[in-house]
N, CA, C and O of each residue as an XYZ file, in Angstrom:
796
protein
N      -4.938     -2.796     -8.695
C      -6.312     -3.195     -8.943
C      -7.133     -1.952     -9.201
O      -7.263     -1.138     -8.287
N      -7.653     -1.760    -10.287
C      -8.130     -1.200    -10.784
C      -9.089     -0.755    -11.538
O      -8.641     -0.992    -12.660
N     -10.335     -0.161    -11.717
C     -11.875     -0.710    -12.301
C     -11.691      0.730    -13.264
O     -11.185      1.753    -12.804
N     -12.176      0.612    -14.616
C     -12.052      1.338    -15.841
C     -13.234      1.818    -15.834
O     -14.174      1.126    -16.225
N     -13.425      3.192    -15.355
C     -14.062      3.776    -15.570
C     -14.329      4.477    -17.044
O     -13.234      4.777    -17.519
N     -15.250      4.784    -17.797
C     -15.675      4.928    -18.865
C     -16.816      6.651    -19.048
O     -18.003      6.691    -18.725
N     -16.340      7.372    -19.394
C     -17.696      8.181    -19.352
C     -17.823      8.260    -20.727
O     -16.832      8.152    -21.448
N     -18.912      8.434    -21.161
C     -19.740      8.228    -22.445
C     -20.410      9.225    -22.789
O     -20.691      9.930    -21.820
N     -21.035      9.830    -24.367
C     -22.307     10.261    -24.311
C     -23.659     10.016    -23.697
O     -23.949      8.835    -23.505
N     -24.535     10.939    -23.359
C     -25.697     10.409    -23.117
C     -25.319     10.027    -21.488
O     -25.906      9.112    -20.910
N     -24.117     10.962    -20.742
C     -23.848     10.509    -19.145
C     -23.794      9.146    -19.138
O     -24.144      8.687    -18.050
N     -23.468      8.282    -19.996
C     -23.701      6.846    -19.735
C     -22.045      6.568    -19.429
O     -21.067      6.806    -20.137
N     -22.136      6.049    -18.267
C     -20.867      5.584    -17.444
C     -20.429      3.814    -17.772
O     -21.255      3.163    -17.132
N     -19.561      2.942    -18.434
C     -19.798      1.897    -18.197
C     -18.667      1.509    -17.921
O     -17.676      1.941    -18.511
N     -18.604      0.469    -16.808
C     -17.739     -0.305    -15.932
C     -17.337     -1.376    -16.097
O     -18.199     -2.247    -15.981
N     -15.805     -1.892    -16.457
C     -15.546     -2.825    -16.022
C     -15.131     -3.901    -14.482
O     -14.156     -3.480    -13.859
N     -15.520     -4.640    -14.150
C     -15.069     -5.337    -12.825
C     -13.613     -5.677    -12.682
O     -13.068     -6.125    -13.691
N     -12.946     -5.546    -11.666
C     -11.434     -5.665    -11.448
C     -11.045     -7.001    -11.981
O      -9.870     -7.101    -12.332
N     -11.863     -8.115    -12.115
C     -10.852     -9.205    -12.310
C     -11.950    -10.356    -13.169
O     -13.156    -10.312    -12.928
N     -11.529    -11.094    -13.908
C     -11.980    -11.939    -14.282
C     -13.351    -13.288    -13.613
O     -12.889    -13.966    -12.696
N     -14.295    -13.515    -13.860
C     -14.876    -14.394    -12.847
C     -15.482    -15.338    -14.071
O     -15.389    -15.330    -15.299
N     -16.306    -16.346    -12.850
C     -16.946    -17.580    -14.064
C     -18.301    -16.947    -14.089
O     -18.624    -15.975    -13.406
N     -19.225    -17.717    -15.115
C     -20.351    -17.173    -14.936
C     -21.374    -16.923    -14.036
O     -22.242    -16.108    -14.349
N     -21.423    -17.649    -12.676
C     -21.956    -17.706    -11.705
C     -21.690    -16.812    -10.749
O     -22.239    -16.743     -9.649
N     -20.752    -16.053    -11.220
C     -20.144    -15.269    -10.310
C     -20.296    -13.817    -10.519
O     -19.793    -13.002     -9.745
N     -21.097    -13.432    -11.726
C     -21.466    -12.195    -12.468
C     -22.081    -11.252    -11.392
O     -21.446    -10.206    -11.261
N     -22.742    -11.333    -10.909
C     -24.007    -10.769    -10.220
C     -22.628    -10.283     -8.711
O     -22.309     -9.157     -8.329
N     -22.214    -11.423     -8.298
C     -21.498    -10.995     -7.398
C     -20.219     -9.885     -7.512
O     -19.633     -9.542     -6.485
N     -19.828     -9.346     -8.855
C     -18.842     -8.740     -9.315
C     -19.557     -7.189     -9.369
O     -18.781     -6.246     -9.215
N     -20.673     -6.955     -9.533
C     -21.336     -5.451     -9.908
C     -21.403     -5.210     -8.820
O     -21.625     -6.156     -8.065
N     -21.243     -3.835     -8.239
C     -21.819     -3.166     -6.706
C     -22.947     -2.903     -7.393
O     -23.240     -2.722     -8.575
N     -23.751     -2.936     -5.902
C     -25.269     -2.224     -5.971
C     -25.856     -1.304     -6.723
O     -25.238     -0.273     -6.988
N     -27.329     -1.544     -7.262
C     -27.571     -0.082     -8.123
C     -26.891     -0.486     -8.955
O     -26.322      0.558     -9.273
N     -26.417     -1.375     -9.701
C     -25.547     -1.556    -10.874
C     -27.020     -2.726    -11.796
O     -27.984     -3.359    -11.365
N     -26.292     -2.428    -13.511
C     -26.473     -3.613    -13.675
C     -25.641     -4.248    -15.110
O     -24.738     -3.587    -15.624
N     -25.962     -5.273    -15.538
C     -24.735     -5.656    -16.758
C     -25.121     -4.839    -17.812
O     -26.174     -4.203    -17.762
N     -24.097     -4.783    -19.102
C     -24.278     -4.116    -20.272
C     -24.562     -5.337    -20.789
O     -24.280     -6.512    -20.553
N     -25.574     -4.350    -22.011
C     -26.046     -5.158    -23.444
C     -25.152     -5.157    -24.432
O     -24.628     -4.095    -24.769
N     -24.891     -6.153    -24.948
C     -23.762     -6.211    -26.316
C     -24.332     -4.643    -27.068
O     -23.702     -3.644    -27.413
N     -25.544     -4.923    -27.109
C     -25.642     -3.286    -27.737
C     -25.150     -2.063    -27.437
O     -24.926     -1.134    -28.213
N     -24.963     -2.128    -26.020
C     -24.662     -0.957    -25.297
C     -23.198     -1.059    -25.614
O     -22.672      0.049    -25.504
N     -22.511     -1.828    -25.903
C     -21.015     -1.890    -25.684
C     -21.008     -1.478    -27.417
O     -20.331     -0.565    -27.890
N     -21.596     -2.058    -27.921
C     -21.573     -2.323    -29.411
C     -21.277     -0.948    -29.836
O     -20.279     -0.568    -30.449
N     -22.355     -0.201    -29.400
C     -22.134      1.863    -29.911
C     -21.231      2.278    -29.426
O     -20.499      3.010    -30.092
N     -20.858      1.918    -27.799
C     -19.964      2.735    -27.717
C     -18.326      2.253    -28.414
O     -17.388      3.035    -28.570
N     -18.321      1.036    -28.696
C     -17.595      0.547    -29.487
C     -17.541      1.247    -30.635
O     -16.592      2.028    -30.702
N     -18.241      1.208    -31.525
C     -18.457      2.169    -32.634
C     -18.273      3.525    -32.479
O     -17.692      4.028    -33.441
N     -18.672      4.557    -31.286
C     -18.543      6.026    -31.263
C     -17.423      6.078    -30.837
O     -16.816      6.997    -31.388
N     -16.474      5.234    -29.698
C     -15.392      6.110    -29.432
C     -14.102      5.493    -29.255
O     -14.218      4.649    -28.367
N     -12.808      5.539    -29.745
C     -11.800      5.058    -29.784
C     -11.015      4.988    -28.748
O     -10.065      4.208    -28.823
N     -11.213      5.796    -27.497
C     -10.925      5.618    -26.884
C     -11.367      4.394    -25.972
O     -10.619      3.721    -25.262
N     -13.147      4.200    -26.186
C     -13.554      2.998    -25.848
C     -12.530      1.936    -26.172
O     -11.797      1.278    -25.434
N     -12.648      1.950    -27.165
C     -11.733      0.689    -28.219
C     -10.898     -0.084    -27.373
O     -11.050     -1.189    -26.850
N      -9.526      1.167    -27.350
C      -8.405      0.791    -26.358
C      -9.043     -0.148    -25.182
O      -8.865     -1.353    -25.005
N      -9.815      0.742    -24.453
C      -9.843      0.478    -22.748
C     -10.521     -0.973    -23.039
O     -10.008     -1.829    -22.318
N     -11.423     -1.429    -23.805
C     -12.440     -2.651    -23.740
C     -11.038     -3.830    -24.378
O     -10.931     -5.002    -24.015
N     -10.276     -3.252    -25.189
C      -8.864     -4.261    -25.703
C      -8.172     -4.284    -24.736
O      -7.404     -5.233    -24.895
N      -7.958     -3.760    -23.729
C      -7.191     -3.937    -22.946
C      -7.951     -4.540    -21.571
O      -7.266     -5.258    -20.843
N      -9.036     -4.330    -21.277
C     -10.258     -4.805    -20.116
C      -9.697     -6.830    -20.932
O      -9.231     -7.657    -20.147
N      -9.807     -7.039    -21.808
C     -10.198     -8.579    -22.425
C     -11.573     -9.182    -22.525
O     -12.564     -8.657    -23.034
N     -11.469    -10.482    -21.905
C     -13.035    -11.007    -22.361
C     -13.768     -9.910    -21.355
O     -13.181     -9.303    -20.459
N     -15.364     -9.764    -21.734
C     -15.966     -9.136    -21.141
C     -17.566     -9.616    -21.026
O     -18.317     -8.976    -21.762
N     -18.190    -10.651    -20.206
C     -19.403    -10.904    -19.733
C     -20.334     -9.742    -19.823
O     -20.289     -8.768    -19.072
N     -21.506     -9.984    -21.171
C     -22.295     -8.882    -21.663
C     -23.740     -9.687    -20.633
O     -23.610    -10.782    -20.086
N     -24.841     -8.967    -20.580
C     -26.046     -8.990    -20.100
C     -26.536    -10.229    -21.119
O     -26.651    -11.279    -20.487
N     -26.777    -10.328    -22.205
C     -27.006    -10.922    -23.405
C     -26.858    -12.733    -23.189
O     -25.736    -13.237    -23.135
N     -28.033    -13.528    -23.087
C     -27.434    -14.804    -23.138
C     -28.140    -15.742    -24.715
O     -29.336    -15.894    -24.966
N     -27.536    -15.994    -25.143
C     -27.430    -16.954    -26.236
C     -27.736    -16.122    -27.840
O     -28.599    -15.267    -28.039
N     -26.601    -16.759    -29.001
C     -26.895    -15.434    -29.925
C     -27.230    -16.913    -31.291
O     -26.907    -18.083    -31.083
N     -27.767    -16.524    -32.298
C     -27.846    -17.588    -33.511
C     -26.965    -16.948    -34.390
O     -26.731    -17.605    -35.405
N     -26.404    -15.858    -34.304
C     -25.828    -14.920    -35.219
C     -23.898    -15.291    -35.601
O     -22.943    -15.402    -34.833
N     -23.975    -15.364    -36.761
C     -22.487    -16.424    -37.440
C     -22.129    -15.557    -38.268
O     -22.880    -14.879    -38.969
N     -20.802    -15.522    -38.233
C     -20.161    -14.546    -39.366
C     -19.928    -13.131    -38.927
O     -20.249    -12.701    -37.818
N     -19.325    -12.412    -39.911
C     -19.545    -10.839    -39.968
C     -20.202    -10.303    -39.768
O     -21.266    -10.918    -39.687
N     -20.308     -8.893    -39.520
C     -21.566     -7.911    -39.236
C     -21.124     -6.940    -39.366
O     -19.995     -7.061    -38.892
N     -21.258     -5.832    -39.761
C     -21.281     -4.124    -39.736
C     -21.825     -3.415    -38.451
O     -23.050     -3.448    -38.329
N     -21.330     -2.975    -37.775
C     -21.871     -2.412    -37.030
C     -22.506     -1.005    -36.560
O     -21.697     -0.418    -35.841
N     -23.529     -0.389    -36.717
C     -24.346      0.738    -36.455
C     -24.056      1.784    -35.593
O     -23.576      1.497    -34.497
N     -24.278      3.054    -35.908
C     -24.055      3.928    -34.592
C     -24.729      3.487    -33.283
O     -24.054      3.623    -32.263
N     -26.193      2.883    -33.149
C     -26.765      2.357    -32.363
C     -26.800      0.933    -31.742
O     -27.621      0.365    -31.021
N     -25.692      0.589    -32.247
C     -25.024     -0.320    -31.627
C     -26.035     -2.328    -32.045
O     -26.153     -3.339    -31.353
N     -26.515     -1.962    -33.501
C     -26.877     -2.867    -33.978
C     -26.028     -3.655    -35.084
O     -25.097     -3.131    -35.696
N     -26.427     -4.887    -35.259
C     -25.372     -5.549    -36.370
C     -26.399     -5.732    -37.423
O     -27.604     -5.849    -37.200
N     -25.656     -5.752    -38.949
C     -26.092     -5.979    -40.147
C     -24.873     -6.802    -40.664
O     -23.657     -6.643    -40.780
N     -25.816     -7.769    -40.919
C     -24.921     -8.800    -42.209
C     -24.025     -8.080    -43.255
O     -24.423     -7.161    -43.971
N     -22.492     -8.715    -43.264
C     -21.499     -7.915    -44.064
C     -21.093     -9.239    -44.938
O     -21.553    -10.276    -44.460
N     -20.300     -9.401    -46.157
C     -19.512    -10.497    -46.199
C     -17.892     -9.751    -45.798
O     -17.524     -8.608    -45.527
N     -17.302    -10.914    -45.917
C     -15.811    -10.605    -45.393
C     -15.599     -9.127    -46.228
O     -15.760     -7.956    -45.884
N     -15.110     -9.842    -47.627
C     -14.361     -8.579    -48.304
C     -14.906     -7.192    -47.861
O     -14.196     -6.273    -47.454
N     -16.323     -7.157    -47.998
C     -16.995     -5.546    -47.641
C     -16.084     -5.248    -46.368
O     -15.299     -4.300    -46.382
N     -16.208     -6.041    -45.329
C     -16.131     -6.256    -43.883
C     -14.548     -4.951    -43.608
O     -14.337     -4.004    -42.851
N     -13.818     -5.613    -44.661
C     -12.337     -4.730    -44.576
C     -12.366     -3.786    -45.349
O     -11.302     -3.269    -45.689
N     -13.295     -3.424    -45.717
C     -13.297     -1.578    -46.053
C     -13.903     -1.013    -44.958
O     -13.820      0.204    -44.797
N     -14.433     -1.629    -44.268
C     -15.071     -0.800    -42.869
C     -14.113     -0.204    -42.037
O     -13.020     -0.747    -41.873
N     -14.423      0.924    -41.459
C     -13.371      1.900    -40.576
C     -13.529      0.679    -39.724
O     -14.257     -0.287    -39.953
N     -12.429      0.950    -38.317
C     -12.415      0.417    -37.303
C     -13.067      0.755    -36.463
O     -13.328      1.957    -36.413
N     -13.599     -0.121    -35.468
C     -14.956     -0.151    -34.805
C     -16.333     -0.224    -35.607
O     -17.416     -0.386    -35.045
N     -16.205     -0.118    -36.678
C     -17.728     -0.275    -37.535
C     -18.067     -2.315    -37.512
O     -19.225     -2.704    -37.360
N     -17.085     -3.183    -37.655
C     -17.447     -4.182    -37.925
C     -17.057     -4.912    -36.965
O     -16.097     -4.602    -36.259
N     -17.970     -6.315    -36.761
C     -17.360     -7.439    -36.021
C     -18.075     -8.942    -36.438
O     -19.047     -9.103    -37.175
N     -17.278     -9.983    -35.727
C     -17.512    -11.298    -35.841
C     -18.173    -12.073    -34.989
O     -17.589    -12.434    -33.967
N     -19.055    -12.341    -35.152
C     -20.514    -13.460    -33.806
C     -19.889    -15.009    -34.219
O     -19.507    -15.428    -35.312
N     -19.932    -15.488    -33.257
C     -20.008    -16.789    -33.242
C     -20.435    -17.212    -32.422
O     -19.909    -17.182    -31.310
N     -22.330    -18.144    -32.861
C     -22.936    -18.627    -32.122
C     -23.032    -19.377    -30.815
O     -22.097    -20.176    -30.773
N     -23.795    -19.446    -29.712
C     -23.714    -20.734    -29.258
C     -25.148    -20.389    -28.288
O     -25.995    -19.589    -28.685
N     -25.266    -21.137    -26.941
C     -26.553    -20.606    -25.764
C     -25.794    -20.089    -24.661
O     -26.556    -19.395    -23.988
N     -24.624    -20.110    -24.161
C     -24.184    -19.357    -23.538
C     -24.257    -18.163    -23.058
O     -25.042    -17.518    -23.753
N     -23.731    -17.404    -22.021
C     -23.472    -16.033    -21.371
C     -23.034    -15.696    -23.004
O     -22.462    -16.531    -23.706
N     -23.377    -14.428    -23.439
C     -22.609    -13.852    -23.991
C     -21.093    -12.928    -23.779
O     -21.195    -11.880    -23.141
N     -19.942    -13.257    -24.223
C     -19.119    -12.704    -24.043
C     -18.427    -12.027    -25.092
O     -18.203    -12.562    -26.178
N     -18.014    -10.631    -24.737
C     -17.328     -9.539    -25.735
C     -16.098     -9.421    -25.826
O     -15.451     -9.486    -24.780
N     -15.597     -9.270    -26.745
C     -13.931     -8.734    -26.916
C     -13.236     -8.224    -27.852
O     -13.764     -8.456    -28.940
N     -11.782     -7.316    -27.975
C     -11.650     -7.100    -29.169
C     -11.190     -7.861    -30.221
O     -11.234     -9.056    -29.930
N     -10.857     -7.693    -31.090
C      -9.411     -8.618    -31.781
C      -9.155     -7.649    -32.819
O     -10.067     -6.970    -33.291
N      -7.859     -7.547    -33.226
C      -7.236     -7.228    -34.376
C      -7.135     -7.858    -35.873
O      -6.351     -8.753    -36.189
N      -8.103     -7.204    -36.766
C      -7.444     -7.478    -38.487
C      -7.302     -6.766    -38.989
O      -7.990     -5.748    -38.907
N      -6.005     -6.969    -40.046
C      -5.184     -5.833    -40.434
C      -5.275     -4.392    -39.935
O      -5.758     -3.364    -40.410
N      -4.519     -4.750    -38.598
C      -4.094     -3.535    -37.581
C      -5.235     -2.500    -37.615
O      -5.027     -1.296    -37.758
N      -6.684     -3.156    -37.449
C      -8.064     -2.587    -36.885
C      -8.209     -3.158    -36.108
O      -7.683     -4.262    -35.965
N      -9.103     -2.534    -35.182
C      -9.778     -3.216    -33.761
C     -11.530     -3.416    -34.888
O     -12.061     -2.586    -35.625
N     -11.941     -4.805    -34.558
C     -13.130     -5.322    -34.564
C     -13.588     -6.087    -33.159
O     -12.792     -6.427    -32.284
N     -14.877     -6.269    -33.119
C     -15.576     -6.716    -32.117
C     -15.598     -8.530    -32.241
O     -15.768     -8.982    -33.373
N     -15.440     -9.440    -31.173
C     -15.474    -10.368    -31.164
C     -16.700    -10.882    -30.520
O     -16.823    -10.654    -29.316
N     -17.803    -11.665    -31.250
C     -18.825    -11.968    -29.631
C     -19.084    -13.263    -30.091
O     -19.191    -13.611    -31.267
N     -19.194    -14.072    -28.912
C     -18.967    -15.223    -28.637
C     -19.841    -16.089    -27.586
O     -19.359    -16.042    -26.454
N     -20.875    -16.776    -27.686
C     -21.921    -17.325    -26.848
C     -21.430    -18.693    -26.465
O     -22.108    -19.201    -25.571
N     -20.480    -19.388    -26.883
C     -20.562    -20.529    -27.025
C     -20.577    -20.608    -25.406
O     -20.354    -19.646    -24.671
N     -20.894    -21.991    -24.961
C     -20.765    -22.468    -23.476
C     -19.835    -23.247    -23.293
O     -19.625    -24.303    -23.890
N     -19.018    -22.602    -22.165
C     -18.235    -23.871    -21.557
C     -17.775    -23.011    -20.067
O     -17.130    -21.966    -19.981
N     -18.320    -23.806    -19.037
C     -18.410    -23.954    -17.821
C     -16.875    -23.455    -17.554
O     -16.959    -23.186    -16.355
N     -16.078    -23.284    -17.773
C     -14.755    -22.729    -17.631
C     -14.113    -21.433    -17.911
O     -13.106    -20.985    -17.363
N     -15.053    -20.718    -19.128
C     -15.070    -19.592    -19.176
C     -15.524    -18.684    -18.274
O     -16.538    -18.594    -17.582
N     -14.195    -17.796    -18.496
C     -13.857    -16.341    -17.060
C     -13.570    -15.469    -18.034
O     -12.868    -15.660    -19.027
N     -14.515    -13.879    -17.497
C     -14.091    -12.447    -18.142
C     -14.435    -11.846    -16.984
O     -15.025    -12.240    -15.977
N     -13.862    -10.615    -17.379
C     -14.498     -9.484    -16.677
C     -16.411     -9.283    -16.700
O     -17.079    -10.238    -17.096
N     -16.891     -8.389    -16.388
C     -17.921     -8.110    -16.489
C     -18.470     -6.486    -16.598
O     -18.308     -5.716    -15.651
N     -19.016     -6.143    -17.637
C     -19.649     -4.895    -17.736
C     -20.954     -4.465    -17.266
O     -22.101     -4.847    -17.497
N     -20.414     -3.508    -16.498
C     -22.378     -3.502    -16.326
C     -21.953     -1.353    -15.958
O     -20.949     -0.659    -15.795
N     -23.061     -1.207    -15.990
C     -23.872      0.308    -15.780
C     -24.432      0.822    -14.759
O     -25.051     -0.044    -14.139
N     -24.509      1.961    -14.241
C     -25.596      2.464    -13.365
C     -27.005      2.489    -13.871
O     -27.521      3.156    -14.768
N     -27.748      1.106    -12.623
C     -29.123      1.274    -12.779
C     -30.163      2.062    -13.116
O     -30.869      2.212    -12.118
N     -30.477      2.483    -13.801
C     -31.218      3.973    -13.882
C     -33.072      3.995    -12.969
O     -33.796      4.846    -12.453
N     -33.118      2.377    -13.253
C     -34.548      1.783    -12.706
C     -34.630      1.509    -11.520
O     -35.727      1.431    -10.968
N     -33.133      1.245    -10.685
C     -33.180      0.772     -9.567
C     -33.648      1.831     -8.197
O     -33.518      3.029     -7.946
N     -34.241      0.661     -7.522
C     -35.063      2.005     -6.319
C     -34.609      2.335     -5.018
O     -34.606      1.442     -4.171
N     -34.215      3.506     -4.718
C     -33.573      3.811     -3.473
C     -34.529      4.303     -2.359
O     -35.307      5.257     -2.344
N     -34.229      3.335     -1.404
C     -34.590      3.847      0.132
C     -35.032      5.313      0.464
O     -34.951      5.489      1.679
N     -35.275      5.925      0.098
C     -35.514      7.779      0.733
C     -35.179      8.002      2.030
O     -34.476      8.904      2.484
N     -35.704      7.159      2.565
C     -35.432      6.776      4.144
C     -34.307      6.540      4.776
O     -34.139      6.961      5.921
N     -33.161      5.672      3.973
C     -32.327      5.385      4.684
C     -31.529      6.644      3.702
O     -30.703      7.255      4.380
N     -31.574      6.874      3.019
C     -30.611      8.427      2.060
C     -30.667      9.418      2.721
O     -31.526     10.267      2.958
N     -28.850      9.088      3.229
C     -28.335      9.974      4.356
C     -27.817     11.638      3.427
O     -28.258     11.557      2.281
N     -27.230     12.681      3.593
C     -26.083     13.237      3.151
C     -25.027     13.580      4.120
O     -25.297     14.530      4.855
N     -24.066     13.103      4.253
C     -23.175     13.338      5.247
C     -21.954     14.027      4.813
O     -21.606     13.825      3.650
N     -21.161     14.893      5.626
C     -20.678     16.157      5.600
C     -19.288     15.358      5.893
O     -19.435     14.889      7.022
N     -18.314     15.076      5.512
C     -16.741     14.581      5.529
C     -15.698     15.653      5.019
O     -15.673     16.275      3.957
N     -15.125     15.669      5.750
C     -13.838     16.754      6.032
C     -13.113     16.133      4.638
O     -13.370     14.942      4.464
N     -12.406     16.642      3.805
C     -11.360     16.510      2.980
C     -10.077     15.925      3.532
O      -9.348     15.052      3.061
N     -10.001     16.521      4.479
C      -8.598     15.875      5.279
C      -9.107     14.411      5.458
O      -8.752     13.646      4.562
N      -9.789     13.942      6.340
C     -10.826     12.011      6.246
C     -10.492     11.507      4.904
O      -9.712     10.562      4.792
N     -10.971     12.013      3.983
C     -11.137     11.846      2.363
C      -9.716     11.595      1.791
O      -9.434     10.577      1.158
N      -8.897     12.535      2.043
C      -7.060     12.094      1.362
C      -6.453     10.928      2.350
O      -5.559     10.161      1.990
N      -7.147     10.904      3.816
C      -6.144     10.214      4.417
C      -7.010      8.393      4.045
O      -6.443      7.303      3.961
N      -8.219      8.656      3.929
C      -8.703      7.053      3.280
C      -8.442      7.168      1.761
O      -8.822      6.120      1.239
N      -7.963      7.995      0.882
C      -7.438      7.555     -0.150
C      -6.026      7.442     -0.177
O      -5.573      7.215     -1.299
N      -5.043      7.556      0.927
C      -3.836      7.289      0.733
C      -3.617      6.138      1.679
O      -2.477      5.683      1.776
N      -4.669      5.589      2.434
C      -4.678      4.272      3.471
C      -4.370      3.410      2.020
O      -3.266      2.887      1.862
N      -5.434      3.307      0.978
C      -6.242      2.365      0.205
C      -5.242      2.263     -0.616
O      -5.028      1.153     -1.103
N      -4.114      3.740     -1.089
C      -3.369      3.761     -2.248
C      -1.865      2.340     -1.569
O      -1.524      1.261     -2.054
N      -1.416      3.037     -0.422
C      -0.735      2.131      0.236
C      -0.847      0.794      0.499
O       0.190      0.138      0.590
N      -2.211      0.120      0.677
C      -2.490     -1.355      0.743
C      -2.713     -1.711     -0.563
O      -3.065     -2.882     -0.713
N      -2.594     -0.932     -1.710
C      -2.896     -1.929     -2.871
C      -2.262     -2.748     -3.310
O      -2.916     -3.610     -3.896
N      -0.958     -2.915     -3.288
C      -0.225     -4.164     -3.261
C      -0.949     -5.225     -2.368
O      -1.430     -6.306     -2.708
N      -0.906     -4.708     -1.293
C      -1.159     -6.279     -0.303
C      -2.784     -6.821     -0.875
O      -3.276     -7.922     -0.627
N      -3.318     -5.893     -1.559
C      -4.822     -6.251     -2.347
C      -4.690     -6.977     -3.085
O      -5.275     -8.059     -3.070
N      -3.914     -6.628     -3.925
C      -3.483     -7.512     -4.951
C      -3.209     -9.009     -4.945
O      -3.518     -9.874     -5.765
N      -2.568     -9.074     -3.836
C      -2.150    -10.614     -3.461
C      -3.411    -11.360     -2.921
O      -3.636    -12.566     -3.026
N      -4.241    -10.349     -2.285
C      -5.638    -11.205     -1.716
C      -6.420    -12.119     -2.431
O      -6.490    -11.819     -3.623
N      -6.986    -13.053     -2.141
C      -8.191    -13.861     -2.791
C      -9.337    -12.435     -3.241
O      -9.579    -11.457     -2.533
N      -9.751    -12.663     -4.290
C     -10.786    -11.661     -4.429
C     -12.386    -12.294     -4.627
O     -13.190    -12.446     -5.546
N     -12.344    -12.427     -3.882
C     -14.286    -13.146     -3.604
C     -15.060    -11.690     -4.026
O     -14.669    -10.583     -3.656
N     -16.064    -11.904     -4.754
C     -17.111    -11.147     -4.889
C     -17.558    -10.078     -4.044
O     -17.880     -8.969     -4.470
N     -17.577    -10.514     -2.531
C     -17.781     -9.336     -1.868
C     -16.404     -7.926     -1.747
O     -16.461     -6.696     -1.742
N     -15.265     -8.945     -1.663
C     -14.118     -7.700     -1.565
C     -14.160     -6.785     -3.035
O     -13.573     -5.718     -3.212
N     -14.920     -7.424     -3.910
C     -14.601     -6.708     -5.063
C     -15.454     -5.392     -4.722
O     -15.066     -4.260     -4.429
N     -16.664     -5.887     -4.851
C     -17.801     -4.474     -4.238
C     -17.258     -3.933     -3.251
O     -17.742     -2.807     -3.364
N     -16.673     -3.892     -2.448
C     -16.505     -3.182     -1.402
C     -15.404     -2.546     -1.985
O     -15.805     -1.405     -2.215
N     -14.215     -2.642     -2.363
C     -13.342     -1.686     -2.907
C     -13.589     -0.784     -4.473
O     -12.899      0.102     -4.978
N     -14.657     -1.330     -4.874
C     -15.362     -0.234     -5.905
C     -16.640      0.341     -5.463
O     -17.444      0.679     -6.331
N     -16.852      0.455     -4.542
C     -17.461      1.248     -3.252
C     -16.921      2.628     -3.316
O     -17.200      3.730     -3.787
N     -15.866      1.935     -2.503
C     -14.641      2.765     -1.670
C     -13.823      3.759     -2.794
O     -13.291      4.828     -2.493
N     -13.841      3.334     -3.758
C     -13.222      4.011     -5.038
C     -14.164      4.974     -5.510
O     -13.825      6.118     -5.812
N     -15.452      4.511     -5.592
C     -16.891      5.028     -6.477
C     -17.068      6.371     -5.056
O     -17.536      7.476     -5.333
N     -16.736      6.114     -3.995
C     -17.070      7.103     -2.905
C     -16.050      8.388     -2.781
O     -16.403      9.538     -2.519
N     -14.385      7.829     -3.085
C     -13.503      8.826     -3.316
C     -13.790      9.454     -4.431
O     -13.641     10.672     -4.535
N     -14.200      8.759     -5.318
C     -14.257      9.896     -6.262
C     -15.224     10.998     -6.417
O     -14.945     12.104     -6.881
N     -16.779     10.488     -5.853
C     -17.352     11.114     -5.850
C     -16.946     12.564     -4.975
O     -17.541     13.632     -5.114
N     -15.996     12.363     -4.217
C     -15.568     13.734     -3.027
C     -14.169     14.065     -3.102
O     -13.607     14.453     -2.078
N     -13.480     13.952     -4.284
C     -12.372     14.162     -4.538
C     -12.493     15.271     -5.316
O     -11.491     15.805     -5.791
């Protein structure tokens, strides 16, 4: 179990959630100080970096911030992570990552890749149905407001630090098998977001 960390231009970090959820369940999948990505936000970095590409094709569906789109067909896609009307044929002279396909609905918006002729394009998809499960993207809050008060800095030995990252490395199997409710998710991308920070 594992959460895809992303670093970006512009320090922009974006996250996928360990496991698939329904839509009601979004909010409960981000740790704190978090919040979802905008199809836009995914959209550029879709477009700037190939390595994005991979990790978001391999993440699968992905629950964007974005709810309901009117937008049908092709699109070109922008360094800034905007769409412009393409028709098909243009559509396949576009490098990979420049273009993708909307298909309307009022729904959560959801992102993904797909393959034509062995390019990665963007898939986005609003339609609704109460059964649909993705992952979820979201970002560090930049707006969100912290306590001063309760903002500790506390001093942890390195030795503490390897021996709770080799507790966590050892139970990940038995994690795996667990029910993953919303709260265990935050709490082990906590616990991950905390090793790394002191690793």
């Amino acid at each position: 179990m594992e959460t895809v960390n992303v670093l970006r231009k512009k320090s922009t970090k974006l996250m996928f959630s360990d496991r698939e959820v329904l839509v009601d369940d979004i909010q409960r999948a981000m740790p704190a100080g978090h919040r979802q990505a905008y199809v836009r936000e995914i959209a550029s970095l879709f477009f700037n970096d190939a390595d994005f590409r991979k990790e978001l094709s391999n993440a699968g569906s992905i629950w964007s911030a974005d709810k309901g789109t009117k937008n049908m067909g092709t699109f070109r896609i922008t360094e800034d992570g905007l769409f412009l009307p393409v028709n098909r044929e243009d559509a396949k002279a576009l490098s990979e990552g420049h273009y993708s396909v909307h298909y309307p609905g009022i729904g959560q918006v959801i992102v993904r890749c797909y393959n034509c002729s062995d390019r990665i394009g963007l898939y986005i998809d609003a339609e609704y149905k109460p059964s649909k499960a993705a992952k979820v993207a979201y970002v560090k809050d930049e707006n969100a407001k912290t306590d001063q008060q309760s903002t500790k800095t506390l001093a942890i030995p390195v030795e503490e630090i390897n021996t709770v990252k080799e507790s966590l490395k050892a139970a990940e199997e038995s994690i795996k098998r667990m029910p993953h409710t919303g709260e265990l998710i935050i709490f082990i991308s906590n616990v991950r977001e905390l090793l790394r920070d002191r690793t």
